[in-house]
C-alpha positions as CSV (number, residue, x, y, z in Angstrom):
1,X,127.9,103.6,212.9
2,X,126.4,105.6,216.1
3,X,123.7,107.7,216.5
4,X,125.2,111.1,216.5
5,X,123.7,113.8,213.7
6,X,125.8,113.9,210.2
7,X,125.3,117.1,208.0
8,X,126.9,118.0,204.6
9,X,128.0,122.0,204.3
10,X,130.3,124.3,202.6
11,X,133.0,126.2,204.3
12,X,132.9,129.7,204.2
13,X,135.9,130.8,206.9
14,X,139.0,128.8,208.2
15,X,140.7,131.9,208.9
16,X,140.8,130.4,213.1
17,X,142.9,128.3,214.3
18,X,141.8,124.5,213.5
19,X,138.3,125.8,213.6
20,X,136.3,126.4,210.3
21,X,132.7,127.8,209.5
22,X,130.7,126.1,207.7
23,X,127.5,127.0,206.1
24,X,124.4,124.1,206.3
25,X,122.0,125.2,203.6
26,X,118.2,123.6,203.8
27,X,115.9,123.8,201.0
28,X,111.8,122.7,201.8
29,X,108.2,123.7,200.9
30,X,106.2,125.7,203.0
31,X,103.6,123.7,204.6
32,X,100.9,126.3,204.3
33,X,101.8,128.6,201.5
34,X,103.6,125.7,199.4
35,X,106.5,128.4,198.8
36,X,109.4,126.9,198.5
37,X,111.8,128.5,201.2
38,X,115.6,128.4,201.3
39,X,117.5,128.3,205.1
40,X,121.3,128.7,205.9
41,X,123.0,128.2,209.4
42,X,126.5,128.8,209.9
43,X,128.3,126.7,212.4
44,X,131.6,126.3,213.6
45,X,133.4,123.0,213.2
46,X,136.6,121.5,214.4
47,X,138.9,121.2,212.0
48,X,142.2,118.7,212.2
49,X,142.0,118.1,208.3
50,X,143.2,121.5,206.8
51,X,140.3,122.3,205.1
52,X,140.2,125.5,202.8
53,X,137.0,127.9,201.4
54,X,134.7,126.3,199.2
55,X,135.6,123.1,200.0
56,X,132.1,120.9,200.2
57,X,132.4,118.6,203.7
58,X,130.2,116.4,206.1
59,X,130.4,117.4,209.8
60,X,129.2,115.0,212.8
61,X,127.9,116.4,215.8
62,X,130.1,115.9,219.4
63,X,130.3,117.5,222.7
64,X,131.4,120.6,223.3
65,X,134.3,121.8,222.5
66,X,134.5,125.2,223.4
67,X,131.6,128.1,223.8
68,X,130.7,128.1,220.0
69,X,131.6,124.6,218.9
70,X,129.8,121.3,218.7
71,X,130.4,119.9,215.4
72,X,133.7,118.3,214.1
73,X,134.9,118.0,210.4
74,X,134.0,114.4,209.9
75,X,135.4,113.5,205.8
76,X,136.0,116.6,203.0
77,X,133.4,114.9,200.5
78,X,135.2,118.0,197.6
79,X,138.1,120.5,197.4
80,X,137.3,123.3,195.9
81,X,140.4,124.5,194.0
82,X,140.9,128.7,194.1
83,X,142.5,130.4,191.5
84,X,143.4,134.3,191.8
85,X,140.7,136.2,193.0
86,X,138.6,138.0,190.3
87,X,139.6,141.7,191.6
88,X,142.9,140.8,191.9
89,X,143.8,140.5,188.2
90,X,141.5,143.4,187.4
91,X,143.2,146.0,189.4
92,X,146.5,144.5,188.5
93,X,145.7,144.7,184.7
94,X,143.7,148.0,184.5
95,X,145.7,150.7,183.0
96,X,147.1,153.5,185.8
97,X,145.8,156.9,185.4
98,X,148.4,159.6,185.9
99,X,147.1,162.1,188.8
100,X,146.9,166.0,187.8
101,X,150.0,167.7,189.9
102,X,148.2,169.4,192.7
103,X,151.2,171.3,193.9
104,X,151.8,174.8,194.2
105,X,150.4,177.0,191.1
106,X,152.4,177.9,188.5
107,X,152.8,181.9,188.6
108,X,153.9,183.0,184.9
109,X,156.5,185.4,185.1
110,X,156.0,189.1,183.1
111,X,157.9,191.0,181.6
């Protein structure tokens, strides 16, 4: 095993190309108001693995690869398995409403 940094994350974008974001979250007490404070960082990884949204994995740090990335996607530790997305169904299921005619008005005839 070497020295280099190993953090776990969850990836929240793999729409580049073999690149994925992935979201470190850090959880710790504040050392002078004892509140307990919650961080996020979002970094970008290298990504020869295919990994998806959601999916929970440990990234190991290397040298740089281009402007934005210095981490690689080390081991996916859990797939996270998508379904359809939530609005999806509900606008596909949701009854259509039939729009009142806005064309020309109707002139009744006299006689």
């Amino acid at each position: 095993m070497n020295d280099r940094r190993r953090i776990t994350g969850v990836v929240t974008s793999n729409k580049m190309t073999k690149t994925v974001v992935v979201e470190i979250g850090r959880t710790f007490r504040h050392p002078l108001y004892r509140k307990v404070v919650h961080l996020s960082k979002r970094v970008k990884a290298h990504d020869e693995l295919g990994c998806q949204i959601g999916d929970q994995v440990q990234i190991v740090e290397s040298r740089p690869i281009s402007r934005d990335k210095r981490w690689v996607v080390e081991s996916i530790i859990k797939r996270e398995i998508r379904t359809a997305d939530v609005g999806v169904t509900e606008v596909a299921t949701a009854p259509e409403v039939a729009a009142p005619d806005v064309g020309e008005p109707t002139v009744e005839a006299q006689p």
